[in-house]
N, C-alpha and C positions, 0 to 999 in steps of 0.2 A: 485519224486524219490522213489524207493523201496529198501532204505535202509536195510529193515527189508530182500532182498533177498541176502545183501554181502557175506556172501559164493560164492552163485552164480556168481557173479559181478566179485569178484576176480579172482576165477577160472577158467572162461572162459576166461576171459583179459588176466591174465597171462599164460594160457595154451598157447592161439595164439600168445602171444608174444614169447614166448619160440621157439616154432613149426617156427615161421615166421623167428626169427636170428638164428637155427639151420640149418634151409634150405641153407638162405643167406653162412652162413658162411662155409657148408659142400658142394658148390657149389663151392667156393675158396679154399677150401681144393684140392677139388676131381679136381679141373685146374691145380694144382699142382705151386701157384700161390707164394707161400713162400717159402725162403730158411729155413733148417730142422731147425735152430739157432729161427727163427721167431716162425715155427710151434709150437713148441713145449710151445713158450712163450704162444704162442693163447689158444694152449689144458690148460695153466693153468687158464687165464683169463676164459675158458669155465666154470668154477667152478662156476661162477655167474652167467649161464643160469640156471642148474641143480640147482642152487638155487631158483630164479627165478620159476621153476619149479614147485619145491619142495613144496612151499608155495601155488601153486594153486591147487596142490593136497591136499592138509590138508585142504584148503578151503573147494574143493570135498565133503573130510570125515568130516567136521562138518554141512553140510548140510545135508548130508543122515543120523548125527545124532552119525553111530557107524561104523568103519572098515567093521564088519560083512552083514550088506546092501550092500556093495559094493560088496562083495561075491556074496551075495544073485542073484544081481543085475545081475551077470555075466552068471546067470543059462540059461539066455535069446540071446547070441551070435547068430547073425542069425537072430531073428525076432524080435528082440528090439533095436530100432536105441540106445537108452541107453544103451541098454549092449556094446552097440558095440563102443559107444562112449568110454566106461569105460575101454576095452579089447584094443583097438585103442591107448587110452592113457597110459595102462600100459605096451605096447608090446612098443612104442614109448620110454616111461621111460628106460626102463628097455633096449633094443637093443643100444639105445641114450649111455646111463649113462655105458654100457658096455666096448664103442668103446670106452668112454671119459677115461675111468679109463688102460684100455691097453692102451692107447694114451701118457698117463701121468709114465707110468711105464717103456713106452717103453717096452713094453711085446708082444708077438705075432706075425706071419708073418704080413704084411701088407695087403696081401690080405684076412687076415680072418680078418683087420678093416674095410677096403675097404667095405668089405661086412656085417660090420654089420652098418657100418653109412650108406648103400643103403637101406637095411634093417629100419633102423632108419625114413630116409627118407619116406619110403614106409607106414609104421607106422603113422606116423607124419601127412601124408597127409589123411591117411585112418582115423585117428581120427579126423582130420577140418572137414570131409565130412559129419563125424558120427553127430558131435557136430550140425554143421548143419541144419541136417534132424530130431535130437531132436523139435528144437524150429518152425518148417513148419509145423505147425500143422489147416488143415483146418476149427477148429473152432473157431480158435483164429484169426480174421481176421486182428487182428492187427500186428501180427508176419507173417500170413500166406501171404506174399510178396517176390519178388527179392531183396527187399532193407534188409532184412535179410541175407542170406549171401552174399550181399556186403559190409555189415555193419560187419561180422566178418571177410571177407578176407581185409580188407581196414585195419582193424586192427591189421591182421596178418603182413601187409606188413608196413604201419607209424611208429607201436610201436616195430615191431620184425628186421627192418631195424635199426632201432635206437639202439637198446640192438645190434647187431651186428658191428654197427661200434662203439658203446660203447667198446665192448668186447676185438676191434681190435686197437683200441686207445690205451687199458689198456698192447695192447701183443706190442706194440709200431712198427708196421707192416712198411712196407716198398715199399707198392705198392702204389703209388701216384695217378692212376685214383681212385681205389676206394674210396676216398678223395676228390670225385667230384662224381664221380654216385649215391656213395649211397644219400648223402643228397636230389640230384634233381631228384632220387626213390620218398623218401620222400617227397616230397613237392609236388610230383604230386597225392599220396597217400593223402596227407592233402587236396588237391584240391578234389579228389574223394570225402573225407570225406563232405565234404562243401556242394557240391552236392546233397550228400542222403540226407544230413540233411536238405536242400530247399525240397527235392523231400517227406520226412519225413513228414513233417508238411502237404503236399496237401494231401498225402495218408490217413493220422489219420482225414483231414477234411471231407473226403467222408465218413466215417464210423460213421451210427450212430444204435440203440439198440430202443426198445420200451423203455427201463430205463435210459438210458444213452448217451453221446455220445465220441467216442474217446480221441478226444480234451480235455473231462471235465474230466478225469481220469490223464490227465498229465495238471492240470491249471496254474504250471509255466513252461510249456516246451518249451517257449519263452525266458526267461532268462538262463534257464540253456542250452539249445544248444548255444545261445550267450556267455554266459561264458565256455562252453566247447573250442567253434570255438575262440575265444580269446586267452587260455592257449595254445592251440595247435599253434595258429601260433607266437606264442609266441616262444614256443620251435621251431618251425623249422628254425625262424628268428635265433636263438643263433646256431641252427644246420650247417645253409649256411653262419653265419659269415666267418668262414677262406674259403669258396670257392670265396666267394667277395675278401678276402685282400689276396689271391694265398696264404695262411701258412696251414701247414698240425693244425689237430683241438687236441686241448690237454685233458687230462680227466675231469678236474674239469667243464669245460664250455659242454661237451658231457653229462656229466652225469647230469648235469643241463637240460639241453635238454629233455633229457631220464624221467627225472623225469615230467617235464613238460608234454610229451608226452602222458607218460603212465596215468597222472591223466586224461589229457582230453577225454581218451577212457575208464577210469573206472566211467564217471560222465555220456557221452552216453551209457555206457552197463548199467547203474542206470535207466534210461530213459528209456530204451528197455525195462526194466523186471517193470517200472512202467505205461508202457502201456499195461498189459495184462487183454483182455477183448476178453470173450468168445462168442460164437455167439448168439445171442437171450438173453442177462443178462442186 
């Protein structure tokens, strides 16, 4: 595990979880799927995504060290998948967190929200993409694979589905299918995840170094993806309880979930950044 890169760890986990239940939930907005009594419950409950958020951004900025790197950082738009990363998630913030606060104020025509959560959206996605094509790096042949980003969009969608029907749990929402979709999203998202994770360990076994070999840079990454894959289905089981017993799901057993959820994808994004092994080292 590359503990020593938690900054990192957290901030991409929690950026895509954010990115992943903003999507979700501005997809049901933009369906026009709640009566305004609901809506408006939800825009409060969004308060805990932009939290959420918030906290993977300050991650960000204690790994670059100082605020002003992150400036620095931005001088590169355009030819720095990292600036672009950096520009991606703060236009995302910032369009996100605009639409959330007229939303909450009931300020503004509708169509100048309308357009900034497309906006938001548009952002949201431009920053997964960036985030990305940071970590595809062809010297790094343990990163440089498809099980890379399907290892951050699988996380976009388990951990960012879960914070969205967390979100809508807490707005006490009124639409009954999504009370069966989202969770068997879920659980087919937890299946992905299972997947990489077999496909994971064949890949790191073909890779070896004159120094070293794959495998010996992550020597418990046997237990920890088994204890990852454990907590995760752990939470998805307490996720599809009430779709077993037909009851709509209440906050405290969701946020149980949520919690469970999001640890098992900050224990594999530990995993990811502790198998970094450059080519020819």
């Amino acid at each position: 595990m590359a503990w020593h890169e938690w900054p990192l760890i957290v901030f991409t986990v929690l950026a895509q979880t954010s990115v992943g239940a903003f999507l979700v939930l501005s997809v049901l907005l933009l369906a026009k799927q709640f009566p305004s009594r609901t809506e408006q419950r939800l825009h409060k409950a969004m308060f805990g995504l932009w939290v959420v958020m918030g906290v993977g951004f300050l991650s960000s900025v204690m790994h670059l060290g100082s605020p002003f790197r992150a400036m620095n950082a931005l001088n590169m738009v355009g030819s720095s998948w990292l600036s672009n990363e950096i520009a991606g998630g703060s236009m995302f913030f910032a369009l996100g967190g605009l639409f959330w606060l007229l939303s909450i104020v009931r300020k503004g025509a509708e169509g100048v929200r309308k357009s900034l959560m497309l906006g938001a959206m548009a952002a949201g996605s431009f920053f997964m993409y960036s985030m990305i094509m940071v970590y595809m790096i062809d010297t790094v042949p343990t990163w440089y694979t498809g099980l890379t980003p399907a290892a951050f969009l699988l996380t976009m969608v388990v951990s960012g589905v879960a914070l969205a029907h967390l979100l809508l749990t807490i707005a006490q929402h009124e639409v009954t299918p999504v009370n069966t979709v989202l969770p068997l999203l879920g659980l087919f998202a937890a299946f992905g995840v299972a997947i990489s994770t077999s496909m994971l360990s064949v890949h790191l076994g073909g890779i070896q170094t004159s120094v070293t070999s794959a495998l010996a840079i992550v020597p418990d990454l046997a237990t920890l993806q088994f204890t990852r894959l454990a907590i995760l289905s752990l939470g998805v089981v307490i996720w599809l309880v009430p779709v077993f017993v037909k009851k709509a799901p209440t906050v405290a057993p969701m946020a149980i979930a949520f919690v469970l959820i999001l640890a098992s994808e900050l224990i594999g994004r530990g995993v990811f950044f502790g198998m970094h092994l450059s080519a020819g080292m």
